[in-house]
Biopython code that builds the backbone (N, CA, C, O; Angstrom):
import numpy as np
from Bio.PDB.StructureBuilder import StructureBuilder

atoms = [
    (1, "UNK", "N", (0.844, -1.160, 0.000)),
    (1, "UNK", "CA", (0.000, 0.000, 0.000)),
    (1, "UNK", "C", (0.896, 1.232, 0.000)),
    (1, "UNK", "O", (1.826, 1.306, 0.802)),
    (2, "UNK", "N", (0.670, 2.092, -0.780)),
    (2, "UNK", "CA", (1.148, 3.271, -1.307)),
    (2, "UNK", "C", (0.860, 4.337, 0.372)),
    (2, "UNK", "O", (-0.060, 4.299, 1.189)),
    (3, "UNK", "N", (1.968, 5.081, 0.310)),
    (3, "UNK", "CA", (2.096, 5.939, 1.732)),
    (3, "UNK", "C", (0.732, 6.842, 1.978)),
    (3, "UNK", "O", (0.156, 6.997, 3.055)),
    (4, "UNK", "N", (0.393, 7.358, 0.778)),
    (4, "UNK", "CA", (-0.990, 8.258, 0.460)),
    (4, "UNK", "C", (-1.739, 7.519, 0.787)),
    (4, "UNK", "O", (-2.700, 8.054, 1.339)),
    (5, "UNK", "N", (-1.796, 6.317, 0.711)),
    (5, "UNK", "CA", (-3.348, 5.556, 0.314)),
    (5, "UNK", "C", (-3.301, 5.241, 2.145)),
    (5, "UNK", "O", (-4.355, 5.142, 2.774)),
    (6, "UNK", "N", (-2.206, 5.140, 2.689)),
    (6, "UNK", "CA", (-1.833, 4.539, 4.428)),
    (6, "UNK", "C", (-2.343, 5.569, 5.275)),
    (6, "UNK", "O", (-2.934, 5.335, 6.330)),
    (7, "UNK", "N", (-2.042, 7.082, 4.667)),
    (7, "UNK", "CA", (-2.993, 8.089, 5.476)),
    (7, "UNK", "C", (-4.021, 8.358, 5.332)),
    (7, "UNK", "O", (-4.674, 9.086, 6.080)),
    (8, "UNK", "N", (-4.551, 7.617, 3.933)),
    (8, "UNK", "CA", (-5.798, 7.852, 3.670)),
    (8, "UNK", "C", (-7.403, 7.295, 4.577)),
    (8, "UNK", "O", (-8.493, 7.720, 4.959)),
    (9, "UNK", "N", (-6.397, 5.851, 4.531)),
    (9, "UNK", "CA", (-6.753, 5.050, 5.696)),
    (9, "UNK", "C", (-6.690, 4.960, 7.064)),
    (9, "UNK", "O", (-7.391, 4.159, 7.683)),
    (10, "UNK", "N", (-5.784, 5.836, 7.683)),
    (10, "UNK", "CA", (-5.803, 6.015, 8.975)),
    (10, "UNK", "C", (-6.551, 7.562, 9.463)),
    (10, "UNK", "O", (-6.622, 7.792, 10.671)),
    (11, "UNK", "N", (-6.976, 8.366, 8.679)),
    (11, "UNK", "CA", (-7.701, 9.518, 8.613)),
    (11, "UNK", "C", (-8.996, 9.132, 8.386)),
    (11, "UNK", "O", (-9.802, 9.812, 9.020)),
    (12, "UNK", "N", (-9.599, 8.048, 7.517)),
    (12, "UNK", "CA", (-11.033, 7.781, 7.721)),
    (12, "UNK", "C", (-10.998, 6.586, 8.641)),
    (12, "UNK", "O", (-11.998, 6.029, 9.094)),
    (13, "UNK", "N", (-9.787, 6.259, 8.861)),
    (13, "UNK", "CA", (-10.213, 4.734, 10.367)),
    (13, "UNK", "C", (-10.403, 5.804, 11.650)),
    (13, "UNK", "O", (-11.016, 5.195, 12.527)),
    (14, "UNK", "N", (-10.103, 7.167, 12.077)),
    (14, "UNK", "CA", (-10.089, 7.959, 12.633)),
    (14, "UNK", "C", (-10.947, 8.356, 12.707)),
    (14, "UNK", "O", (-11.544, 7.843, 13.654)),
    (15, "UNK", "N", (-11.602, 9.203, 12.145)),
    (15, "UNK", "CA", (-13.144, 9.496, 12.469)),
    (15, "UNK", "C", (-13.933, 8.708, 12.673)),
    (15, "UNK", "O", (-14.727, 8.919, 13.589)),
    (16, "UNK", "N", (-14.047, 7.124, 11.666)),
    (16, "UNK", "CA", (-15.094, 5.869, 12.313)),
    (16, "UNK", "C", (-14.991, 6.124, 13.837)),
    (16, "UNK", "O", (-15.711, 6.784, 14.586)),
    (17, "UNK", "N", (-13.803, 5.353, 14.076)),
    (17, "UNK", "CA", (-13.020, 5.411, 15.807)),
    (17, "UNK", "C", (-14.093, 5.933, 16.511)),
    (17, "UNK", "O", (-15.010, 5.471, 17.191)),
    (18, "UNK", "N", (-13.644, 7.243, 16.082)),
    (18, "UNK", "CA", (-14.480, 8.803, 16.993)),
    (18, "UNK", "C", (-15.820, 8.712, 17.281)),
    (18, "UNK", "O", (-16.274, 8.868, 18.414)),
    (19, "UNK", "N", (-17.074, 8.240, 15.397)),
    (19, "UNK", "CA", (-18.068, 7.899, 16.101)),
    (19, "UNK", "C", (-18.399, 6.853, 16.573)),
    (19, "UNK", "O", (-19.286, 6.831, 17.426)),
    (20, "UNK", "N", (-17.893, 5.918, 16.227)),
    (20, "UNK", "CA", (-18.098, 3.974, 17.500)),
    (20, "UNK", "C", (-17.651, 4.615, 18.845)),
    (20, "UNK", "O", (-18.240, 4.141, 19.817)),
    (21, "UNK", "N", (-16.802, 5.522, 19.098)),
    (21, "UNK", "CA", (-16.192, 5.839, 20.724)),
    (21, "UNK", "C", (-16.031, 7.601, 20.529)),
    (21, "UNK", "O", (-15.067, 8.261, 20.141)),
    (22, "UNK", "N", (-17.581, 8.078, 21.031)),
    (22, "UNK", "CA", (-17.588, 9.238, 21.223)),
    (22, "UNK", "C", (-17.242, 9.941, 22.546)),
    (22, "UNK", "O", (-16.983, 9.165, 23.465)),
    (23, "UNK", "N", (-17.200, 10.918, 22.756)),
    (23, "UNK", "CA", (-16.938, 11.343, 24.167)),
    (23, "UNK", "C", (-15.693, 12.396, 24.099)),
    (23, "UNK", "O", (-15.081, 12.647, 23.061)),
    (24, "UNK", "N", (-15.399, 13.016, 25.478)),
    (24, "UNK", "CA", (-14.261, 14.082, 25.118)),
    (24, "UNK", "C", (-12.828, 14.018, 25.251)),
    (24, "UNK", "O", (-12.363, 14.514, 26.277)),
    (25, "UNK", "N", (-11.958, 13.456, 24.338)),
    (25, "UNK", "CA", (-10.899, 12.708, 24.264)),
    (25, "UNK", "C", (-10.210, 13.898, 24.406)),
    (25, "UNK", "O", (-9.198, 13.692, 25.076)),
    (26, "UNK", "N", (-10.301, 14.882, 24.118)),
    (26, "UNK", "CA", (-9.199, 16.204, 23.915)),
    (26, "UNK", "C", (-9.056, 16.285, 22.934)),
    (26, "UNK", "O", (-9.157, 15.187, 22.386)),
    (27, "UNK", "N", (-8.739, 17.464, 21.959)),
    (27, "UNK", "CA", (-8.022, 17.426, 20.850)),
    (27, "UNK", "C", (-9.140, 18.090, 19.947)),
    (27, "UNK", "O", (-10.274, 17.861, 20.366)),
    (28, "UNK", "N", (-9.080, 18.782, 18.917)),
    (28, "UNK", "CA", (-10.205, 18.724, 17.816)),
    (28, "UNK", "C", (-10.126, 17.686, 16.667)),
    (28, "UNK", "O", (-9.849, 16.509, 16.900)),
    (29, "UNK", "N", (-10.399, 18.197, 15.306)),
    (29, "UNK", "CA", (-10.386, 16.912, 14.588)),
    (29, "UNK", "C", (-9.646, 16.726, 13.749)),
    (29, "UNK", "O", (-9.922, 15.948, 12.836)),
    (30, "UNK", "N", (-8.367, 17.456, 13.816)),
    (30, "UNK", "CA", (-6.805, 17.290, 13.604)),
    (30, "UNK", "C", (-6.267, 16.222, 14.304)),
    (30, "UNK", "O", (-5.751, 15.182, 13.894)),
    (31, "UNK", "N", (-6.498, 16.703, 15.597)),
    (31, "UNK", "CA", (-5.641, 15.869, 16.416)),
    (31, "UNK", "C", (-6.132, 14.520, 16.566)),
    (31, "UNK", "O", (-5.340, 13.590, 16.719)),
    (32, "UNK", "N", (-8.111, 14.244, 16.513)),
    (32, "UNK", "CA", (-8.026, 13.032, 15.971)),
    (32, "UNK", "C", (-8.313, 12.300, 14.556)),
    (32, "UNK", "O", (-8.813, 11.203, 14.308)),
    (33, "UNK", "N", (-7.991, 12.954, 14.024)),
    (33, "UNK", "CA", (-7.278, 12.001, 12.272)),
    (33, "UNK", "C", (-6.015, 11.884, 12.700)),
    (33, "UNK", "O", (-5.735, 10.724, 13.003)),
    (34, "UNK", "N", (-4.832, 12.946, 12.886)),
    (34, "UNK", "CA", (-3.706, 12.477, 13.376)),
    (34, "UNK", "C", (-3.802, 11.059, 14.496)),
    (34, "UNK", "O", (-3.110, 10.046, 14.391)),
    (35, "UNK", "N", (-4.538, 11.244, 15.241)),
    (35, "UNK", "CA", (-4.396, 9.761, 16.200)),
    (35, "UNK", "C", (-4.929, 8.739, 15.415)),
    (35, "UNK", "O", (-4.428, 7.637, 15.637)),
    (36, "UNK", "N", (-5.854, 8.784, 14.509)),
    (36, "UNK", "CA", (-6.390, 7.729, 12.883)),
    (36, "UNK", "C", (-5.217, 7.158, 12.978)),
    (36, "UNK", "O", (-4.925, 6.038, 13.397)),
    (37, "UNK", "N", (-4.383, 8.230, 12.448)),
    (37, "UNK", "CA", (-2.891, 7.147, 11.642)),
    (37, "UNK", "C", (-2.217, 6.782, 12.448)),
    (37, "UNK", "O", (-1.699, 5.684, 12.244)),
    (38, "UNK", "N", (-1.973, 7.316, 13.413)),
    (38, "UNK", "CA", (-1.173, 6.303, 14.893)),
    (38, "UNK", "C", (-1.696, 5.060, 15.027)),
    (38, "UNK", "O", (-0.969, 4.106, 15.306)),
    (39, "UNK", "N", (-3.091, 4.929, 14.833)),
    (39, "UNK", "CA", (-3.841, 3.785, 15.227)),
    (39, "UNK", "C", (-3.906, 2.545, 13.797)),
    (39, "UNK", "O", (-3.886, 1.319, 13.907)),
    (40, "UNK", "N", (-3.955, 3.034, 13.033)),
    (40, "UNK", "CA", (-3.641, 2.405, 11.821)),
    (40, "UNK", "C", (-2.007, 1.506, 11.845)),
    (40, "UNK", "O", (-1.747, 0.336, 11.564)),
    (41, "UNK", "N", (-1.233, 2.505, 12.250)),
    (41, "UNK", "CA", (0.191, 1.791, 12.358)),
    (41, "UNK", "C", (0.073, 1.033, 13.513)),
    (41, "UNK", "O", (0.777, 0.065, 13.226)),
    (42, "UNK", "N", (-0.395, 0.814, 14.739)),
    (42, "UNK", "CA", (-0.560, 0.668, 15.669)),
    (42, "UNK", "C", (-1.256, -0.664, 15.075)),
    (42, "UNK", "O", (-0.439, -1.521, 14.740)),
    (43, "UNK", "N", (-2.630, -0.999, 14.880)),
    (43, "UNK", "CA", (-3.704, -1.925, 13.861)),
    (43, "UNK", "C", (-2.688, -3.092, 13.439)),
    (43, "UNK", "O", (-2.522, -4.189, 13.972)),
    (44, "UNK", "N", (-1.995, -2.469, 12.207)),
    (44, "UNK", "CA", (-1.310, -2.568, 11.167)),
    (44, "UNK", "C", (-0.180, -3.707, 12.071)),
    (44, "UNK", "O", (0.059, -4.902, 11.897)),
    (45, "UNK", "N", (0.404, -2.578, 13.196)),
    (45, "UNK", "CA", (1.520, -3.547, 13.512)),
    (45, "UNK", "C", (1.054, -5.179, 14.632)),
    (45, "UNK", "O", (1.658, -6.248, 14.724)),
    (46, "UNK", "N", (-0.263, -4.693, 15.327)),
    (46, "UNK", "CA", (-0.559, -6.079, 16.174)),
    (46, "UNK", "C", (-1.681, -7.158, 15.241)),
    (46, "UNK", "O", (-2.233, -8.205, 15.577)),
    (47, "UNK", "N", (-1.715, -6.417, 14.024)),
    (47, "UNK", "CA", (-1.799, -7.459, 13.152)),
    (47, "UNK", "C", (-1.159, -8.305, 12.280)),
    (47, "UNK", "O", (-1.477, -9.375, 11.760)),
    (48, "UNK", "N", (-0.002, -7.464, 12.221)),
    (48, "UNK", "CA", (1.139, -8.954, 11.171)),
    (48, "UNK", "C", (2.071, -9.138, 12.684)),
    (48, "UNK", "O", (3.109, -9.735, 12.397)),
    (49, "UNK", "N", (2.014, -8.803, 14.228)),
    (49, "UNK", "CA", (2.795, -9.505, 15.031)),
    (49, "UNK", "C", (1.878, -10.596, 15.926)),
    (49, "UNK", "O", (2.406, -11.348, 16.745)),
    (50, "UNK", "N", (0.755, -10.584, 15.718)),
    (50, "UNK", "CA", (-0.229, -11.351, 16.594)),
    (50, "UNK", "C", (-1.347, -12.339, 15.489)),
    (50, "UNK", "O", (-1.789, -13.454, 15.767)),
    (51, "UNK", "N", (-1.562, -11.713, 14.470)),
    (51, "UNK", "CA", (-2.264, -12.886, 14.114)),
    (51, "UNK", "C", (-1.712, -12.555, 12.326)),
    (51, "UNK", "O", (-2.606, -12.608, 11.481)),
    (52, "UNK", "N", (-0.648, -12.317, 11.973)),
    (52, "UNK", "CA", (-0.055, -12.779, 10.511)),
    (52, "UNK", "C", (-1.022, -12.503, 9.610)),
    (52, "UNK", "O", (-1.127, -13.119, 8.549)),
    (53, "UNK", "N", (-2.083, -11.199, 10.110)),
    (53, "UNK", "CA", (-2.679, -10.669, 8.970)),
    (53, "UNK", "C", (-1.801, -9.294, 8.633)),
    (53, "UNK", "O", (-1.436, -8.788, 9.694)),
    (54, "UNK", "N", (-1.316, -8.478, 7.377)),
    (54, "UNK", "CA", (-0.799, -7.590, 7.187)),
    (54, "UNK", "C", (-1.828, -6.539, 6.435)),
    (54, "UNK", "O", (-2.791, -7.003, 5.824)),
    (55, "UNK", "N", (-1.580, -4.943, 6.500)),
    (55, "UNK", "CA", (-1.735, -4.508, 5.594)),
    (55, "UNK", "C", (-1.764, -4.325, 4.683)),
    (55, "UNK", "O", (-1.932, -3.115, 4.535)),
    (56, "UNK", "N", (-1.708, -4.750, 3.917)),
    (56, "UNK", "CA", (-1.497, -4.897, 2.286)),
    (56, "UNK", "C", (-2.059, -4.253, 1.012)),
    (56, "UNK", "O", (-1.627, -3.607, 0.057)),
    (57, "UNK", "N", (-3.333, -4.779, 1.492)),
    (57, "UNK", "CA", (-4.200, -3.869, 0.153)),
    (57, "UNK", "C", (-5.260, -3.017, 1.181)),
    (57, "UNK", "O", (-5.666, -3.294, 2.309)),
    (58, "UNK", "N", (-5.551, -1.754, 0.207)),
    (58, "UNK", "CA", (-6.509, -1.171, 0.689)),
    (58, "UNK", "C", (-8.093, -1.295, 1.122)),
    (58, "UNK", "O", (-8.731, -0.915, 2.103)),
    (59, "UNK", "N", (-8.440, -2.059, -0.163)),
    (59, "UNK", "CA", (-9.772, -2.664, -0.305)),
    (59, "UNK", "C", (-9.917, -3.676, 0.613)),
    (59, "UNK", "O", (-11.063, -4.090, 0.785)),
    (60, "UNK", "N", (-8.994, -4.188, 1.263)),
    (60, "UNK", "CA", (-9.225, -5.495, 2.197)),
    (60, "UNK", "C", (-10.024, -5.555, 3.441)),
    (60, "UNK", "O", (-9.622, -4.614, 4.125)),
    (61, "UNK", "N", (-10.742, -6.045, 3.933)),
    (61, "UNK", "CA", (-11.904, -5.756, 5.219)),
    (61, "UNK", "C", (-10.848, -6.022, 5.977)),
    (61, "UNK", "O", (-10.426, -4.879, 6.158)),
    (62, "UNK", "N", (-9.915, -6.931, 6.714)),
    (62, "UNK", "CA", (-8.862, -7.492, 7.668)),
    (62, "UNK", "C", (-7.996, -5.631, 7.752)),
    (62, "UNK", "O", (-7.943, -5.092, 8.857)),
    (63, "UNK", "N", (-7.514, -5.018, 6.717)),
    (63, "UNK", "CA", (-7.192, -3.767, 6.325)),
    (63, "UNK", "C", (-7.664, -2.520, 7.689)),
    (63, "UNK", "O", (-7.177, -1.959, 8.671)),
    (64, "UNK", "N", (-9.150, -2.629, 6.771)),
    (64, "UNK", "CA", (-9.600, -1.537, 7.695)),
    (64, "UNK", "C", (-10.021, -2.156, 9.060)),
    (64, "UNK", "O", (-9.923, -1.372, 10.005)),
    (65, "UNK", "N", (-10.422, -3.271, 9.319)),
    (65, "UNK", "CA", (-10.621, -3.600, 10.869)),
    (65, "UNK", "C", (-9.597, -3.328, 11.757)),
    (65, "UNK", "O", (-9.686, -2.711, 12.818)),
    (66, "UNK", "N", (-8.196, -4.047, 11.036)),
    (66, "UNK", "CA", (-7.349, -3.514, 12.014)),
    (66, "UNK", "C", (-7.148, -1.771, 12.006)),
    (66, "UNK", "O", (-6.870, -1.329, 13.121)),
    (67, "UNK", "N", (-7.191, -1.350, 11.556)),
    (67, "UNK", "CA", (-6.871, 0.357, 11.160)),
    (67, "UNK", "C", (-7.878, 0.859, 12.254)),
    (67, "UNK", "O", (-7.499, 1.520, 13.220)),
    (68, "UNK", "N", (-9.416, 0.442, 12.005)),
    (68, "UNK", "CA", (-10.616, 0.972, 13.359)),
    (68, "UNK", "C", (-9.827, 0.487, 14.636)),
    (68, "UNK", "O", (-9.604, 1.234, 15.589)),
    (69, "UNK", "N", (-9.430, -0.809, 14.572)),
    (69, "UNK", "CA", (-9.515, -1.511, 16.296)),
    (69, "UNK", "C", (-8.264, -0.871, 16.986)),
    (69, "UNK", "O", (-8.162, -0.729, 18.204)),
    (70, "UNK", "N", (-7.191, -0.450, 15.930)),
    (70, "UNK", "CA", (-5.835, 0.366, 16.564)),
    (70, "UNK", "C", (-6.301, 1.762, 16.830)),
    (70, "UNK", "O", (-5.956, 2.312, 17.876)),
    (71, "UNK", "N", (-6.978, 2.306, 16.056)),
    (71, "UNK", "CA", (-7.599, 3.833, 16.456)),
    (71, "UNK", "C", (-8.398, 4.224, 17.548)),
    (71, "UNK", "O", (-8.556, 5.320, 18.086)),
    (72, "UNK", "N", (-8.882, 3.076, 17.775)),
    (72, "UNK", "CA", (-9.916, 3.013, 18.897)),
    (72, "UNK", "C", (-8.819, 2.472, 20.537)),
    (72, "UNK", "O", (-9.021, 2.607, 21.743)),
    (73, "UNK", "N", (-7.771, 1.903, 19.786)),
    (73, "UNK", "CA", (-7.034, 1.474, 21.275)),
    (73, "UNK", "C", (-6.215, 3.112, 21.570)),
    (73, "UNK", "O", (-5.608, 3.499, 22.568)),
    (74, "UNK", "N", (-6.455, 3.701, 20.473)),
    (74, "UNK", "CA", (-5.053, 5.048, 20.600)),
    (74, "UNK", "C", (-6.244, 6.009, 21.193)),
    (74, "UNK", "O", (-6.081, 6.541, 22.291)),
    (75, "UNK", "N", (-7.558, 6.236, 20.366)),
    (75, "UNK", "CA", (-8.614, 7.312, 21.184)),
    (75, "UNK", "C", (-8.543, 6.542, 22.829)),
    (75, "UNK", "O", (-8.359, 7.234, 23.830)),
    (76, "UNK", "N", (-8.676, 5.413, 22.878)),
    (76, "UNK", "CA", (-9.401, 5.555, 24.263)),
    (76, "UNK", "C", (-7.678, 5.731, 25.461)),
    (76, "UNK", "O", (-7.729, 6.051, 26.648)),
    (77, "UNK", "N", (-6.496, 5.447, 24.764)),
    (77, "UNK", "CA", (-5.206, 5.600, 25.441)),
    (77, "UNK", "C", (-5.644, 7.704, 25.527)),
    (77, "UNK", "O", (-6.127, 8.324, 26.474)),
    (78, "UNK", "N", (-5.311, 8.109, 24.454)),
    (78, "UNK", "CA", (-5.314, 9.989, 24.331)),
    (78, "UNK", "C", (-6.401, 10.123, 25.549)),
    (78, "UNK", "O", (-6.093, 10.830, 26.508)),
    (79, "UNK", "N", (-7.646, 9.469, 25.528)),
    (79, "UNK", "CA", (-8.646, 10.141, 26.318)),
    (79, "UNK", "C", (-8.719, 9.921, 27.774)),
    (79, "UNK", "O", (-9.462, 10.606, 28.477)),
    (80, "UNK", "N", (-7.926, 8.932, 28.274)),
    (80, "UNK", "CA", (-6.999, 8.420, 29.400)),
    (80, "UNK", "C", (-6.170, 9.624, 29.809)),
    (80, "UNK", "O", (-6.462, 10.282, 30.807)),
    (81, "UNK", "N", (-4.994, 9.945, 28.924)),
    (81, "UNK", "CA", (-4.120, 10.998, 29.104)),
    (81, "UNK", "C", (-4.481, 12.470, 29.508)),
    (81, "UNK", "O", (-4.078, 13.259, 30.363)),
    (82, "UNK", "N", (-5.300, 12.485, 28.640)),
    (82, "UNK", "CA", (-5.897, 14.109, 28.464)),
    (82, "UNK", "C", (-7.675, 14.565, 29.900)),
    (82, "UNK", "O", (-8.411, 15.530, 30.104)),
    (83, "UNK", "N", (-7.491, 12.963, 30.535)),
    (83, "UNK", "CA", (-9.121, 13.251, 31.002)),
    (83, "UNK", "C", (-8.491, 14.082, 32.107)),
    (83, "UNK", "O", (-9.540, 14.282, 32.719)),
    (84, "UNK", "N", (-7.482, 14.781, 32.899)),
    (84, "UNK", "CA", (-7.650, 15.476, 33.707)),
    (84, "UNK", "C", (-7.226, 17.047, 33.157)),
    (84, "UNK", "O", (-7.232, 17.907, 34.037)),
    (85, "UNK", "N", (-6.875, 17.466, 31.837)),
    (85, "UNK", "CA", (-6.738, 18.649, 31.291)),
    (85, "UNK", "C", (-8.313, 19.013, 31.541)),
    (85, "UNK", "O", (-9.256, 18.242, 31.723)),
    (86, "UNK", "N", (-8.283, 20.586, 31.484)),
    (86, "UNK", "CA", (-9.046, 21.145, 31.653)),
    (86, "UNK", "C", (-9.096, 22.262, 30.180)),
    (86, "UNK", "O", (-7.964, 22.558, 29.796)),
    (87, "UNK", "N", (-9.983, 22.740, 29.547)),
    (87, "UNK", "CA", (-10.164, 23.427, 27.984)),
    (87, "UNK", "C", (-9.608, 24.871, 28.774)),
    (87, "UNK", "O", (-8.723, 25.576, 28.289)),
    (88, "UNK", "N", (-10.152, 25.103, 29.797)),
    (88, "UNK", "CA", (-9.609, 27.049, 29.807)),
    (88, "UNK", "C", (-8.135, 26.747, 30.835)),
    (88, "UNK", "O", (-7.972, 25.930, 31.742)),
    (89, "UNK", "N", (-7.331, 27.632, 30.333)),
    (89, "UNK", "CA", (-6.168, 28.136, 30.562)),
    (89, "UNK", "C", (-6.189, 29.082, 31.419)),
    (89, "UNK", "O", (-5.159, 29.033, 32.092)),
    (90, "UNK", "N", (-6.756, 29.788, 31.674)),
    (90, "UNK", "CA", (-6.928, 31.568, 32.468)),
    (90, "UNK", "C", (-6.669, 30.951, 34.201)),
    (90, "UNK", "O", (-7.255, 30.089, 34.856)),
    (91, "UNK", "N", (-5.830, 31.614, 34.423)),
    (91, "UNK", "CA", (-5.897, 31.228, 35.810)),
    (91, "UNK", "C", (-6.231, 32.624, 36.383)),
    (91, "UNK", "O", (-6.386, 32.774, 37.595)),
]
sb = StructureBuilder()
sb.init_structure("model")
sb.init_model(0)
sb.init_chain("A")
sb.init_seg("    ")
for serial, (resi, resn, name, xyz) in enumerate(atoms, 1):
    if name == "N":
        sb.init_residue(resn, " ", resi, " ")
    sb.init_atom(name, np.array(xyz, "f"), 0.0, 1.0, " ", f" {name:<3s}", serial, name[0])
structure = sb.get_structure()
């Protein structure tokens, strides 16, 4: 799979993510498409080290499952991290 086509896929496995696991993770929706592709590589990698499925092609369902199920382990890690930030700054 072509590098374009790898962010392409971890930017729409990213928003799925977001709506299967809504709630306030931090971040707007930069920061989660950026966590998409973390989770995609993330997907990507505990799938050819745990069960010898790889990324490969785009069109592949095994593809995007792992790409959702890594995005969804990285939203709910970020929303872990970020649940005691607070949005205003002003002290």
């Amino acid at each position: 799979m072509s590098f374009l086509a790898f962010l392409i896929l971890g930017l729409i496995a990213g928003a799925i993510a977001k709506l299967i696991l809504p709630g306030n993770q931090g971040g707007g929706w930069f920061v989660t498409l950026l966590l998409g592709v973390v989770g995609a590589l993330l997907g990507g990698w505990i799938g050819s080290a745990l069960l010898g499925i790889g990324m490969g092609e785009f069109w592949n369902i095994w593809t995007w499952l792992l790409a959702i199920g890594g995005s969804i382990i990285v939203l709910l890690i970020w929303g872990l991290i970020t649940r005691g930030r607070s949005k205003s700054t002003t002290a």
